[in-house]
TORTIMI-357937 format. One record per residue (C-alpha): residue in one letter; x, y, z. Coordinates in steps of 0.001 Angstrom, whole numbers, plus 524288, in hexadecimal, padded with zeros to 5 digits. Each point is the difference from the previous one (the first is absolute). Layout:
REM TORTIMI-357937
AXYZ...
REM end
This chain:
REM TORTIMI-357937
X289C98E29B388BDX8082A807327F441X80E07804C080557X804E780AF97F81AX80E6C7FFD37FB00X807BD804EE80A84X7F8D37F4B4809D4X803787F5D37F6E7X80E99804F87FD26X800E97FEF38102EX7F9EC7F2F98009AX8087C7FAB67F5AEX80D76806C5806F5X7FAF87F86B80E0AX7FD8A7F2E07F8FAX80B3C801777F98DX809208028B80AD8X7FA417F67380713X804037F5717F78AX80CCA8056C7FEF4X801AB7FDC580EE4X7F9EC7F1E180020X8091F7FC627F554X80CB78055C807EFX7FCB27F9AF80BCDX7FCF27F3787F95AX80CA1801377F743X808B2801A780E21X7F99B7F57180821X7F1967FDF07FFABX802817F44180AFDX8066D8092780977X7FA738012580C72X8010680E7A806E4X809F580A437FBB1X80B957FD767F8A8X80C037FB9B80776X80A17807408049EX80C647FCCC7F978X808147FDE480B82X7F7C67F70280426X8061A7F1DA7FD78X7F7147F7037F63CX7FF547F14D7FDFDX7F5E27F6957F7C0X7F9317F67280665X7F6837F3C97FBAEX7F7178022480D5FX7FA387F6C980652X7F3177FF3A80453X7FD268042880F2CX7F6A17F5D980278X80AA27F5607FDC8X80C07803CB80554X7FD7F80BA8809D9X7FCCC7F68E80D38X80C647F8967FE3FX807B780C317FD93X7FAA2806AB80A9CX801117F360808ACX80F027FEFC7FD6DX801FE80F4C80246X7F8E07FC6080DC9X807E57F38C800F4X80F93805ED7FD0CX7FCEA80D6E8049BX8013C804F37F2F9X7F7988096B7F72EX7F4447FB097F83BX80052805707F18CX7F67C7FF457F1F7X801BC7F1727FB02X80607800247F18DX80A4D7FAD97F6E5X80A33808877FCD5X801A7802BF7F02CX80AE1808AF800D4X804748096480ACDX8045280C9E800A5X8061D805B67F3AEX809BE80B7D805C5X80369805727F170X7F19C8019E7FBBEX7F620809628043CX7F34A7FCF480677X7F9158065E7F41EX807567F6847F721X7FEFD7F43D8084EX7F038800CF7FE68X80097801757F218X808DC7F4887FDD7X7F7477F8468091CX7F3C6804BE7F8F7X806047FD037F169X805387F23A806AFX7F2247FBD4805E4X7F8568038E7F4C8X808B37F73E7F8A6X7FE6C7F45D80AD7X7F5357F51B80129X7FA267FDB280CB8X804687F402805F8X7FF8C7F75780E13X809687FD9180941X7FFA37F6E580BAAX808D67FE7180A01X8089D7F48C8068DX805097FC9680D1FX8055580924808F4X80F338030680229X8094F805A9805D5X8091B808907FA72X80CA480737801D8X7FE4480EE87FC2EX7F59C809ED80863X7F79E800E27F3D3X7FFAB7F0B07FF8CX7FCF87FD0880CC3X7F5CC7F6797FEA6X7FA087FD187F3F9X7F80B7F8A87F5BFX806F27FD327F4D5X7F6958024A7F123X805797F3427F763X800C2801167F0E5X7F3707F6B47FFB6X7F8D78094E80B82X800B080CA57F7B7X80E968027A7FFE7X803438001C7F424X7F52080B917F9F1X8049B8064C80D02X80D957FDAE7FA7DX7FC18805617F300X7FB9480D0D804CCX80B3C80168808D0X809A47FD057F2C9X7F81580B327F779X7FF6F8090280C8EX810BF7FE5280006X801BE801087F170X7F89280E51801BFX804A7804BA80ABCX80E537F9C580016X804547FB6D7F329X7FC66809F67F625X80520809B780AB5X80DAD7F8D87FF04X7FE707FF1280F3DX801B07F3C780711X7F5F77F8C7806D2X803CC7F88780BECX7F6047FBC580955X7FF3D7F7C380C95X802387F3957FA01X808337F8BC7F4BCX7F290800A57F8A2X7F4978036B8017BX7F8EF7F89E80B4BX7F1B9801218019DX7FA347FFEF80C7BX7F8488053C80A9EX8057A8039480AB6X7F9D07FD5A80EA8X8090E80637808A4X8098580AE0800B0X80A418020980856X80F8E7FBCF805F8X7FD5D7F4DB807C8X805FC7F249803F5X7FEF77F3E47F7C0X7F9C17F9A880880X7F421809CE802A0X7FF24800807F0B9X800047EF9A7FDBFX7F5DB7FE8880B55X7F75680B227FB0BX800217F78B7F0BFX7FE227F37E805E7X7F3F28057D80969X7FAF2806CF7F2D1X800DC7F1E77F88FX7F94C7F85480A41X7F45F806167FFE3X7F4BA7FA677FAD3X7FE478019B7EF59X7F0E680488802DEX7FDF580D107F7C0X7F8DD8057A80E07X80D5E7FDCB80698X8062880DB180218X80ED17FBA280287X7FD147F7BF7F2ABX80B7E803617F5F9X8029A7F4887F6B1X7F7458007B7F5ACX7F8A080D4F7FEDBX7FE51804E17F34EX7FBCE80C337F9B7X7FE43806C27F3C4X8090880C047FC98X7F745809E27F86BX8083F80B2C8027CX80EB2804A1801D9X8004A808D280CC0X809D680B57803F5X802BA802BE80D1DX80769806F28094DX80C8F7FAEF803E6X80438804CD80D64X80A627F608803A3X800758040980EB3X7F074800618012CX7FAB57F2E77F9BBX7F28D80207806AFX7FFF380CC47F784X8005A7FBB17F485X7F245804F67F6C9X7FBF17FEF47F1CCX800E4809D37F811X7FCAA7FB007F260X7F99A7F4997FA89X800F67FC257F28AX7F6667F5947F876X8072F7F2F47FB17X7FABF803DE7F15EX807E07F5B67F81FX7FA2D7F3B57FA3EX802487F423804AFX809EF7F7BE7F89CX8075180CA57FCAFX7FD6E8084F7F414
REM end
């Protein structure tokens, strides 16, 4: 079948918009999930966990404390109140493609002393922590640094972990809930099973960041760990 000019001057116009439109959508966030973000909606970057691993015993000590279940993750950096959303993901995009994959495992149970370390298992250097460490460093020199603004976050430095439960509650509730998690049996078909479970990072997730809703919390972009491994 011979098209005449005209047909082929419209065909060319509709491929050629076309591309134009895969091309901007790729260029602003070809991992994001659903429609952009609204930018008063607060943002943080997470290495998430699996479900499969970690969802029973968060869901068991939500049941357990009477507090609420939420996504199972490590925390790369959280909220950034002098950036916009629409910044944030590009900075998180140019910082993942520049990242290796990598696996982190975590160790025993504990207790801790602020809401958003409740109950946790702690990421060590030798378990992951330190690439997890290394994106958090690039992620502040962005976003904090070479904005002359100053980065403080929950702890003296960074401190990898994943946490088990939220909330305010006694000591005591918090010790016996770690030393029920660490008594479990080390089988891999053990739900309440923390010490030990590892996991390969292939991505660097952004999420909603409702403080007063934790069981709110979704993804809204994922970006592929593109980097080599060994750095360069």
């Amino acid at each position: 079948m011979k098209l005449r000019l005209s047909e082929l001057h419209v065909f060319g116009f509709l491929v050629d918009s076309l591309f134009h439109s895969c091309r901007l959508t790729r260029l602003n966030g070809s991992a994001l999930k659903g429609p952009m973000v609204d930018e008063k909606v607060p943002l943080c970057v997470w290495f998430t966990a699996p479900p499969d691993l970690f969802s029973e015993v968060i869901d068991a000590g939500a049941k357990e404390l009477n507090t609420s279940p939420f996504l199972a993750h490590v925390t790369a950096i959280g909220r950034v109140p002098h950036v916009s959303n629409s910044e944030l993901l590009r900075t998180v995009e140019a910082v993942a493609a520049l990242s290796a994959p990598f696996e982190l495992e975590t160790g025993d149970a504990v207790a801790g002393e602020q809401f958003f370390q409740c109950v946790y298992a702690g990421v060590s250097p030798g378990g992951g922590g330190d690439a997890a460490e290394a994106v958090h460093l690039e992620l502040v020199k962005r976003l904090y640094v070479d904005k002359k603004e100053e980065y403080k976050g929950p702890n003296e430095s960074y401190m990898p972990h994943l946490s088990l439960v939220y909330g305010d509650l006694a000591m005591e509730m918090k010790r016996a809930w770690a030393e029920k998690l660490n008594s479990v049996s080390s089988s891999d078909e053990c739900p309440l099973r923390v010490k030990g479970r590892r996991w390969k990072v292939k991505t660097l997730d952004v999420v909603t960041a409702d403080l007063s809703d934790v069981s709110s919390w979704k993804l809204v972009a994922s970006f592929p760990l593109l980097g080599s491994q060994g750095g360069g």
